[in-house]
C-alpha positions as a Markdown table, in Angstrom:
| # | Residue | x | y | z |
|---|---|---|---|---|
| 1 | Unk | -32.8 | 27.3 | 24.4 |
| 2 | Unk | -31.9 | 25.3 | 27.6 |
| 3 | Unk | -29.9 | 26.3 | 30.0 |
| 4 | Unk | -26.9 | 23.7 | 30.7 |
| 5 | Unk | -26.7 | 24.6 | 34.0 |
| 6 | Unk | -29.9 | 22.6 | 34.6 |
| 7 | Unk | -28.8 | 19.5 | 32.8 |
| 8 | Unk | -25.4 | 19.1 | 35.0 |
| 9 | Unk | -26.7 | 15.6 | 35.8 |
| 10 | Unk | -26.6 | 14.7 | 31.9 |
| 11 | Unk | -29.3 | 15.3 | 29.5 |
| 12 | Unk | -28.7 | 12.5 | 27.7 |
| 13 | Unk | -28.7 | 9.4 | 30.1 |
| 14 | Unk | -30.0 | 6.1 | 28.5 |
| 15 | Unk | -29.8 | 3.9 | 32.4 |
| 16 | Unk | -30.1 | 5.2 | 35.6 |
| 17 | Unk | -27.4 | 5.9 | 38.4 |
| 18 | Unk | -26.5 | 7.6 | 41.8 |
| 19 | Unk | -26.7 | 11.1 | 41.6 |
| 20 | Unk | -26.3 | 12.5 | 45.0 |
| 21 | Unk | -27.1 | 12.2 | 49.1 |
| 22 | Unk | -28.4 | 14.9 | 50.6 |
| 23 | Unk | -28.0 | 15.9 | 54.9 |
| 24 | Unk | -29.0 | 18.7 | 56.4 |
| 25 | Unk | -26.3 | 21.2 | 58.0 |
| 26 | Unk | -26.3 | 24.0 | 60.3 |
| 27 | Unk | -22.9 | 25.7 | 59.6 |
| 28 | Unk | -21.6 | 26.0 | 55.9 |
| 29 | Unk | -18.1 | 27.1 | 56.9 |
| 30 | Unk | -18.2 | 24.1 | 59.4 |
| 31 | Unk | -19.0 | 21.8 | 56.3 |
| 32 | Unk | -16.7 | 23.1 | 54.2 |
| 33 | Unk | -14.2 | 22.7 | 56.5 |
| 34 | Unk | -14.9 | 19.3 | 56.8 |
| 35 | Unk | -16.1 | 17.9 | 52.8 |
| 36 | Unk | -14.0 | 20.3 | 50.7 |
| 37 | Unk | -10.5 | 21.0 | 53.1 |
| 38 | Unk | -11.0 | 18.2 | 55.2 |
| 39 | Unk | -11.7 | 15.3 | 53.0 |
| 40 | Unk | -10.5 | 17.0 | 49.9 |
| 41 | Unk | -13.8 | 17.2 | 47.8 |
| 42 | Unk | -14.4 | 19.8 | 44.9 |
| 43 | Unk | -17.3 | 22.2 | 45.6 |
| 44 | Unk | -19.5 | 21.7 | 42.6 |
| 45 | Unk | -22.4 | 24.5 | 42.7 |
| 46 | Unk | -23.9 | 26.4 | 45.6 |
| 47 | Unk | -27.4 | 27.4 | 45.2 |
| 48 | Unk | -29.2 | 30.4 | 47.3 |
| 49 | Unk | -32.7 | 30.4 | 47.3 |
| 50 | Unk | -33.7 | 33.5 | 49.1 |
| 51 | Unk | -37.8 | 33.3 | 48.4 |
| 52 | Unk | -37.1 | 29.6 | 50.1 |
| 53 | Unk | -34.2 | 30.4 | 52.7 |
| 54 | Unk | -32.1 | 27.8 | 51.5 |
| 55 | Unk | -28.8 | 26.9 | 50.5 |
| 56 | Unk | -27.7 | 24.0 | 48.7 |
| 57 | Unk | -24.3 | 23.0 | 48.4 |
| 58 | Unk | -22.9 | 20.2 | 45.4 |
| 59 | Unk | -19.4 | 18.7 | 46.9 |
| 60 | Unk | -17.8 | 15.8 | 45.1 |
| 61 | Unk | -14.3 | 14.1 | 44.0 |
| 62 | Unk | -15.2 | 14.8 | 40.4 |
| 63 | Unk | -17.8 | 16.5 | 38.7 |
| 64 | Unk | -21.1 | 16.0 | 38.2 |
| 65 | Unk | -21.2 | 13.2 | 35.0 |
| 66 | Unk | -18.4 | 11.0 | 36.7 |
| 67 | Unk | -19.6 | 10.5 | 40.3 |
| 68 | Unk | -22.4 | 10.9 | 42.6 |
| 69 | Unk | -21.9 | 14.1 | 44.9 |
| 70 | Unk | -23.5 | 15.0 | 48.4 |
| 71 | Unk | -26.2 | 17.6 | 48.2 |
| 72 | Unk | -25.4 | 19.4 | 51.7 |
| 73 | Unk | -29.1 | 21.8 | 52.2 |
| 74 | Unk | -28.8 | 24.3 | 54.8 |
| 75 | Unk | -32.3 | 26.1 | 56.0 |
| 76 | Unk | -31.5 | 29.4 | 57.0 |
| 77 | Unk | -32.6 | 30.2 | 60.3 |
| 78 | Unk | -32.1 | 26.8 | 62.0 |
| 79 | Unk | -30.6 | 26.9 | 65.4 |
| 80 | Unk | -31.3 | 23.5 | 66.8 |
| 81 | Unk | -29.6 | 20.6 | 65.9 |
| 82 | Unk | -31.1 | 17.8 | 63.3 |
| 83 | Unk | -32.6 | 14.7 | 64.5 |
| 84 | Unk | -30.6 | 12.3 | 62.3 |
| 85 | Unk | -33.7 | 9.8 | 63.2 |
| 86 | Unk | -32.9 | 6.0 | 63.7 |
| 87 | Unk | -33.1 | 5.0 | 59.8 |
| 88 | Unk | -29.7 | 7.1 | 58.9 |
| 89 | Unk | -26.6 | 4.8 | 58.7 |
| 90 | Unk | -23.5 | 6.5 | 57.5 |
| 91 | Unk | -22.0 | 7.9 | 54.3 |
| 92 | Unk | -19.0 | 5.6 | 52.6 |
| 93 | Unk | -15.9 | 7.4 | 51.4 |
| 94 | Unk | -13.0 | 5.4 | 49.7 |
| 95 | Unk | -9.7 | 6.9 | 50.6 |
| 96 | Unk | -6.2 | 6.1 | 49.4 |
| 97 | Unk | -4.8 | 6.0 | 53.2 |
| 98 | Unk | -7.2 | 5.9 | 55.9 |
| 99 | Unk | -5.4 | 6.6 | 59.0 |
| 100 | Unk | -3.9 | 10.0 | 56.6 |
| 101 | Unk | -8.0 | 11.0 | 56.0 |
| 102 | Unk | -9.0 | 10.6 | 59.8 |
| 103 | Unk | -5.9 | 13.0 | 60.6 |
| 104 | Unk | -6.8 | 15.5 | 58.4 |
| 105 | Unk | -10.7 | 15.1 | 59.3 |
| 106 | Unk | -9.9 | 15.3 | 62.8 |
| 107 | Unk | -8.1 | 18.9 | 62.2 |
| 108 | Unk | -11.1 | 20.0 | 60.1 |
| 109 | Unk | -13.9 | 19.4 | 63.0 |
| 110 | Unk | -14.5 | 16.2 | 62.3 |
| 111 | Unk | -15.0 | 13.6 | 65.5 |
| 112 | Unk | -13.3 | 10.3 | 65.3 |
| 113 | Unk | -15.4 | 7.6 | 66.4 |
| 114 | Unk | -13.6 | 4.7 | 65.5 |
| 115 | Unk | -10.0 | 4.7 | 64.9 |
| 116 | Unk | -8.5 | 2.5 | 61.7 |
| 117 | Unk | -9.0 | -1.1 | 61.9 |
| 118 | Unk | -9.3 | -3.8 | 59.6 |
| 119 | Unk | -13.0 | -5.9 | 59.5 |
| 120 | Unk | -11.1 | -9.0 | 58.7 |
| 121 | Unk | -7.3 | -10.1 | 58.0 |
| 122 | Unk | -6.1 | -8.7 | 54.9 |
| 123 | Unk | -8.8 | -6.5 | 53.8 |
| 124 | Unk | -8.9 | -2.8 | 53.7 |
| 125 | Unk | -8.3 | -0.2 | 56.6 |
| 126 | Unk | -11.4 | 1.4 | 57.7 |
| 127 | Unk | -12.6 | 4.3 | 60.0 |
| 128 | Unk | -15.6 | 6.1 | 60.9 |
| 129 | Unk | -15.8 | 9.7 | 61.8 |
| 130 | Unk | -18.6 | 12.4 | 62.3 |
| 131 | Unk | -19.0 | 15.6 | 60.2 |
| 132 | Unk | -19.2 | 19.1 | 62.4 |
| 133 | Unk | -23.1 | 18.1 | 62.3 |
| 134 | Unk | -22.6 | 14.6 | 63.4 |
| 135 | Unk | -23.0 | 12.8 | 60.2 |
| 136 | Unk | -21.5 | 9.5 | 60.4 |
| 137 | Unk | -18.8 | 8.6 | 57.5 |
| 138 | Unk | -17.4 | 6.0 | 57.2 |
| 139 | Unk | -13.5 | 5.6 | 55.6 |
| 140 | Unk | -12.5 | 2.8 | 53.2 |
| 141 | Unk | -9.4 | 2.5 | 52.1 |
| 142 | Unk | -9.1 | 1.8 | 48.6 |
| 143 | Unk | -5.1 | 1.8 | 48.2 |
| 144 | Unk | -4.0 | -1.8 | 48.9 |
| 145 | Unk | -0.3 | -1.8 | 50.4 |
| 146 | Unk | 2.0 | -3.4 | 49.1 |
| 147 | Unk | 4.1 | -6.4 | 50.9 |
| 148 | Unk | 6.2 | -3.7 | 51.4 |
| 149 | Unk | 4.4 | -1.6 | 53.4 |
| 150 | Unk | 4.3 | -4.2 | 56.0 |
């Protein structure tokens, strides 16, 4: 018999899809701070491998059939910080109200790097912040205001 647990990505998929990002973290109380309090994302699975020394953490909005997650891997042990290497860009969250999320970032360790502002005239609010590991995100808004909102 299989074990479900192993099949949380679907066992049944007939095209592929996103499943998950992975970063490297030095501090899971830090993250979690951060991902789950911070930016109000569910904490999925966390996964202990002591003959490995690893932890991996599942965080998303939903679960695991309805939206890709971030797979956040912490090696235990590691005291320096990651080289996040010139290739890595940032990590895209859509947000309801932007200049709310950097707030509540910013009071969960987060580092705001660039404060709302719009790309062009009438499109959404966006912001970019780092995570406690320095992990750029980037903050879309996906609300649109109303004319009443000014």
């Amino acid at each position: 018999m299989t074990d479900d647990k192993l099949w949380v990505w679907g066992a049944d998929a007939t095209r592929p899809r996103l499943l998950h990002s992975m970063i490297r973290i030095r501090d899971v109380d830090a993250s979690l701070r951060f991902y789950r309090d911070g930016m109000g994302m569910k904490l999925l699975d966390r996964y202990d491998f002591e003959a490995y020394e690893f932890s991996i953490l599942f965080l998303s909005f939903d679960d695991y059939g309805d939206g890709p997650a971030i797979e956040l891997t912490y090696n235990w042990g590691v005291e320096e910080p990651y080289s996040h290497g010139s290739g890595y860009g940032h990590i895209a969250l859509g947000v309801p109200d932007v200049a709310e999320t950097v707030k509540a970032l910013a009071g969960h360790g987060g580092t705001v790097t660039r404060e709302p502002y719009q790309l062009v005239p009438g499109g959404p609010t966006m912001a970019f912040v780092k995570d406690p590991d320095g992990y750029a995100i980037e903050l879309i808004q996906t609300r649109r205001p109303d004319a009443s909102d000014g």
